[in-house]
N, C-alpha and C positions, 0 to 999 in steps of 0.2 A: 722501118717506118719513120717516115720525116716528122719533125719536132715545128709546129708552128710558130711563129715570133709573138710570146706574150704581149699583147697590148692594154698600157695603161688608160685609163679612164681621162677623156679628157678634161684638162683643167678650168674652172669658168669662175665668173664673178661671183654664180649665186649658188650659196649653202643653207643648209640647214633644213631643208624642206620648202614647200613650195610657199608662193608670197601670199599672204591672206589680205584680202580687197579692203579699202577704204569702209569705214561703216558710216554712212548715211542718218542723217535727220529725217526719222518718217514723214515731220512735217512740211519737211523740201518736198519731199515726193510731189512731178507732178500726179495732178486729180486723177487720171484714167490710171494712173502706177498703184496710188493708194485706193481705188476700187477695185483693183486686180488682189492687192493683200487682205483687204478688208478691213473690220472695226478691230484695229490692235487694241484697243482700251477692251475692248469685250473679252477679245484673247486675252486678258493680262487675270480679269475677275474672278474670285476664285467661283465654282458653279453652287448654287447653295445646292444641302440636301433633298432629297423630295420627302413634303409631309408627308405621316402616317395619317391615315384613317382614324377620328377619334376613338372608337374601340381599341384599336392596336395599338395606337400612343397612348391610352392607359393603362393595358396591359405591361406594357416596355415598362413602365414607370414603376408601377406595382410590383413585375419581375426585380428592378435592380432596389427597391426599399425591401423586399425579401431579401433578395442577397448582402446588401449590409449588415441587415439586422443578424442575417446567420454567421457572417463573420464577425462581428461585435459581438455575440456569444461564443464562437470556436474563441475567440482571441482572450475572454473573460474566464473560460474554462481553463486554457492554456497556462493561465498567471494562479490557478488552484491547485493544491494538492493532491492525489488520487487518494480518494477514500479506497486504503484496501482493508484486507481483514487483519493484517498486522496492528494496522492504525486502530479498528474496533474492539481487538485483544484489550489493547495498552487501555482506552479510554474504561472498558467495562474491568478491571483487573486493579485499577488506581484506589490506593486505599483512600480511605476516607480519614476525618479528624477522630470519628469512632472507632474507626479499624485500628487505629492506629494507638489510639489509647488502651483500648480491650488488648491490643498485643502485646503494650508493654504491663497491661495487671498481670498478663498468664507468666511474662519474664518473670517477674518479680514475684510471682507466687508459687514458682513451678511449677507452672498447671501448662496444658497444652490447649495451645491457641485455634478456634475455630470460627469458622466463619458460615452463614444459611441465608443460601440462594434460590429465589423462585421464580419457576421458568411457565410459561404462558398463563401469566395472568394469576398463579396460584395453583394451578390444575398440579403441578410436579415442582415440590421440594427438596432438596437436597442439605447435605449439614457435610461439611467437610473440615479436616481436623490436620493438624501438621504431626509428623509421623517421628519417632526416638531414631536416633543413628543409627542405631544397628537394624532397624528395618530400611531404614537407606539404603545400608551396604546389602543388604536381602534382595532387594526391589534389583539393585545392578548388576550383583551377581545371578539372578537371573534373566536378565537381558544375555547377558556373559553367554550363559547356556544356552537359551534362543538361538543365538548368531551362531553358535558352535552347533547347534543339528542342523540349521539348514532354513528354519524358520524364519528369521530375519534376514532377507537378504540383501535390502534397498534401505535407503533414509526411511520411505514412507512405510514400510515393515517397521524398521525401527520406531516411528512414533505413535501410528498404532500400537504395538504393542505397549510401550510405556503407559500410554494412554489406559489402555486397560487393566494393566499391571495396576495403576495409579487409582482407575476407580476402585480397587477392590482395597487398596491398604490406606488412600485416605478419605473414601466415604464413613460417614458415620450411620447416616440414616439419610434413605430414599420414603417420602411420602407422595402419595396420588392424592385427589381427591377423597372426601370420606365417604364415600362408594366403592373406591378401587384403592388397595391398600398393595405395595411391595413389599413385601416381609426381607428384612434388610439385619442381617445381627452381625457381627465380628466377631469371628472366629478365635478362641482365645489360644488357642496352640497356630494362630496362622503364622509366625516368622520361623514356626518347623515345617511346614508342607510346600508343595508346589503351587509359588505364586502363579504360573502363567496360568495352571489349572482353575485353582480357585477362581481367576478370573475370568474363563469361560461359564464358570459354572454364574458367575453374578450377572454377568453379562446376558446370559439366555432366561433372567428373571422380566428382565424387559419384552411386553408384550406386543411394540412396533417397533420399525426403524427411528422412526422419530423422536421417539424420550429416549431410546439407546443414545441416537448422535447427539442432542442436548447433552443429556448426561454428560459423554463425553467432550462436549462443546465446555462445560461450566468445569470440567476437572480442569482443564487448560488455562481459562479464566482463575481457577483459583490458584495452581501453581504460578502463573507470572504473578498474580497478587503476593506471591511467600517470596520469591524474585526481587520485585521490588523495595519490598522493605528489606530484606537483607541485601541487597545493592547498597542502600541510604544509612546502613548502619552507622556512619562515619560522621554522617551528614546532621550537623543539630538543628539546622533550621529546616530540617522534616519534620523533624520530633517536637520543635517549640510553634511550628507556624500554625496560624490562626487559632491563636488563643491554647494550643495542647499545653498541659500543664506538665511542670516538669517531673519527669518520672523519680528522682528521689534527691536527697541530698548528695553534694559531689564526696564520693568516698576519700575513705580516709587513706591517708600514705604508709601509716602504723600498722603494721602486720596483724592479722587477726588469729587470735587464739580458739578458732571455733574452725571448723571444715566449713565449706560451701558448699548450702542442698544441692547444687546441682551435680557435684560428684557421687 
């Protein structure tokens, strides 16, 4: 097969692409050229919009002052905090200049501290008491035994059952109305029996769902209230602010010849 002779492209003056023409004064234009193009000023205008109908241009107008207005509230919500239920524990749970004085008489007199909470209005009272150590260690070593049968098997097992565990060893006394009475007493052999039991059985005293989850709405509220002050034990300007009076004189360095009641 014959091989043809490559042929180079011939060489010429002009590169780059082709020449672009002179550009012209419209106003040169002769007249019949610039009636062939037309009104270039008109061509140049931008076209305005076409009016709405006065019903629909009020509309329009009313639509985008709603949507301001909703985004000026999304963006006023956005810079707030979420009210959850954590936030409602802490705020109902916060002792008071009272709670806090009444806690330090029971210190100081070894008595045990309690506190009485009323839930709708008055309808359901409750009285709840802070518990000796060794019912502590009671209360967890049956949690202990929970998780070991099988009965607690999730977080929310887990605080349920505390929960319940909790109404029966630091309620004091439940009252209704004086119409409807709870019959509510502590058990005085209860740090030898089965905590989980006993608190099914105080549990089924409640005769709706409603005062039960109170009930156990307000045992929560009172444990982060016993939380908090022992959190702040450290803390003196818990203990001195707004006006609390100081719980005793600053003890002495001189060793004491007597035992301390609370051993």
């Amino acid at each position: 097969m014959g091989v043809g002779e490559f042929q180079k492209p011939a060489r010429g003056p002009q590169v780059g692409g082709p020449k672009v023409g002179e550009t012209v004064d419209y106003s040169k234009l002769p007249p019949e050229r610039q009636a062939e193009l037309g009104d270039l000023d008109a061509l140049k205008a931008t076209t305005p919009e076409p009016e709405l109908p006065p019903e629909e241009a009020a509309r329009a107008q009313e639509g985008a002052e709603q949507l301001e207005a909703l985004q000026a509230v999304i963006a006023k919500e956005a810079e707030q905090p979420v009210d959850s239920a954590e936030t409602r524990l802490e705020e109902l749970a916060e002792p008071t200049i009272e709670d806090r004085r009444e806690f330090l008489r029971c210190m100081l007199g070894n008595g045990i501290y309690s506190k009485r909470y009323e839930m709708y209005g008055g309808m359901l009272v409750m009285t709840l008491h802070d518990i000796t150590p060794e019912l502590e260690d009671k209360v967890f070593l049956e949690m202990a035994g929970l998780v070991e049968k099988g009965d607690v098997k999730t977080d929310d097992d887990w605080a349920l059952w505390l929960d319940r565990i909790r109404l029966l060893t630091h309620v004091s006394t439940v009252r209704m109305s004086q119409n409807a009475e709870i019959k509510w007493e502590l058990d005085p052999e209860l740090e030898t029996k089965q905590l989980a039991l006993q608190a099914m059985g105080k549990v089924n005293r409640f005769p709706s769902t409603a005062l039960y989850r109170a009930a156990l709405q307000t045992v929560r509220v009172f444990m982060r209230h016993m939380e908090i002050m022992l959190d702040r034990a450290l803390d003196s300007d818990f203990w001195t602010a707004g006006g609390l009076d100081s719980p005793s004189e600053p003890m002495s360095e001189e060793p004491s010849d007597t035992e301390s009641v609370l051993l």
